[in-house]
C-alpha positions in Angstrom: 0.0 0.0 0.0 0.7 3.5 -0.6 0.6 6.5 1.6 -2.3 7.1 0.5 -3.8 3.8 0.3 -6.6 3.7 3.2 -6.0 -0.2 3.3 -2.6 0.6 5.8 -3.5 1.3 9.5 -1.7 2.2 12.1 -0.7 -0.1 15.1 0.3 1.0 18.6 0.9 4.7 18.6 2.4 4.8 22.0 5.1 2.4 24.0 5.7 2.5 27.6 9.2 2.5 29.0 10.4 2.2 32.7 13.6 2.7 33.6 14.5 0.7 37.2 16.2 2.3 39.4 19.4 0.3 40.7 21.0 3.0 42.4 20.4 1.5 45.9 22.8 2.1 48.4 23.5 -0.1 52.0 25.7 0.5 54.8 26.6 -2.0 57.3 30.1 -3.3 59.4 32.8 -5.2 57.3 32.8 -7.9 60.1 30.1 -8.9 62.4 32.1 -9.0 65.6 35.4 -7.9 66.5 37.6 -9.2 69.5 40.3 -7.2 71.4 42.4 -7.8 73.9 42.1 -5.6 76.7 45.6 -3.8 76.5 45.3 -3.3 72.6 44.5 0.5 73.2 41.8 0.8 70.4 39.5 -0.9 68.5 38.8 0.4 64.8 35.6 -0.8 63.1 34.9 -0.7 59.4 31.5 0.9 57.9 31.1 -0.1 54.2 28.9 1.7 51.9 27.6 -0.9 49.3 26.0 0.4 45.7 26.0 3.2 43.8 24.6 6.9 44.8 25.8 10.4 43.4 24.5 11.9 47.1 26.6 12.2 49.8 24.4 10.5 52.8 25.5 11.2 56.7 25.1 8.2 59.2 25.2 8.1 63.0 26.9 6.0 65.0 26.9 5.1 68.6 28.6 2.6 71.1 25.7 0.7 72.7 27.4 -0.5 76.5 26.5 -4.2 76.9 28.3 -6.1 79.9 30.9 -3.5 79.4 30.7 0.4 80.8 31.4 3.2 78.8 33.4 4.9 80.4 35.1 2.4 82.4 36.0 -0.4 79.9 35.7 1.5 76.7 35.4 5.3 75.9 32.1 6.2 74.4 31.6 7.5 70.4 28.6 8.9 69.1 29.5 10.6 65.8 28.4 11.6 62.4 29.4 9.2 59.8 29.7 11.6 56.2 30.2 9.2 52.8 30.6 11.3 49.6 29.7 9.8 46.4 33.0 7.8 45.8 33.2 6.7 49.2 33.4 3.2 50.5 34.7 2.9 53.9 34.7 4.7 57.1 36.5 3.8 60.2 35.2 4.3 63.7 38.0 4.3 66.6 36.9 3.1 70.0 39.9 3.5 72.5 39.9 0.4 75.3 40.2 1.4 78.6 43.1 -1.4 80.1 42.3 -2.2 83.9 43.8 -4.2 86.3 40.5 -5.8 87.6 40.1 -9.4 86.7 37.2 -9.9 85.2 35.2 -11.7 82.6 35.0 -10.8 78.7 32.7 -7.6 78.3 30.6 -6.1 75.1 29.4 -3.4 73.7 28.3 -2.6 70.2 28.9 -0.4 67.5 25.3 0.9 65.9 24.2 2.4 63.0 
């Protein structure tokens, strides 16, 4: 058919297009749990950004006391975590206080 044959039609006149997004972004520890010996001075915990994101996203983070005191076994941290676009890892430094008690194994966690 020609142009102007009335015999051609037109099919669909429209398509639909969507474009998913996979620009997620995570952020957790690079280890689960860490252990340190008492006199070891500091521990330094690893927060890894996972995915892509052109935004620079701030975390907190906070030591959470457990069997152990902040304070007295460990010096508290609450800070602001800041990972720019290109940024994968931050480290956190928790200084250990060293005692002379004897006492058992304490905790405290790291939070996000």
């Amino acid at each position: 058919g020609s142009a102007g044959d009335s015999s051609v039609k037109l099919g669909s006149s429209q398509s639909t297009v969507t474009i998913i997004d996979n620009d997620g972004v995570s952020f957790g520890f690079s280890q689960s749990s860490y252990s340190i010996a008492e006199g070891s001075g500091s521990v330094l915990l690893a927060v890894e950004k996972t995915g892509a994101t052109a935004l620079t996203i701030s975390l907190n983070f906070t030591t959470v006391p457990l069997t152990a005191q902040a304070g007295v076994d460990y010096r508290e941290v609450s800070q602001i975590l800041v990972f720019g676009p290109s940024d994968t890892t931050k480290s956190i430094s928790v200084a250990i206080v060293d005692d002379s008690l004897t006492e058992s194994d304490e905790i405290f966690h790291g939070q996000l």
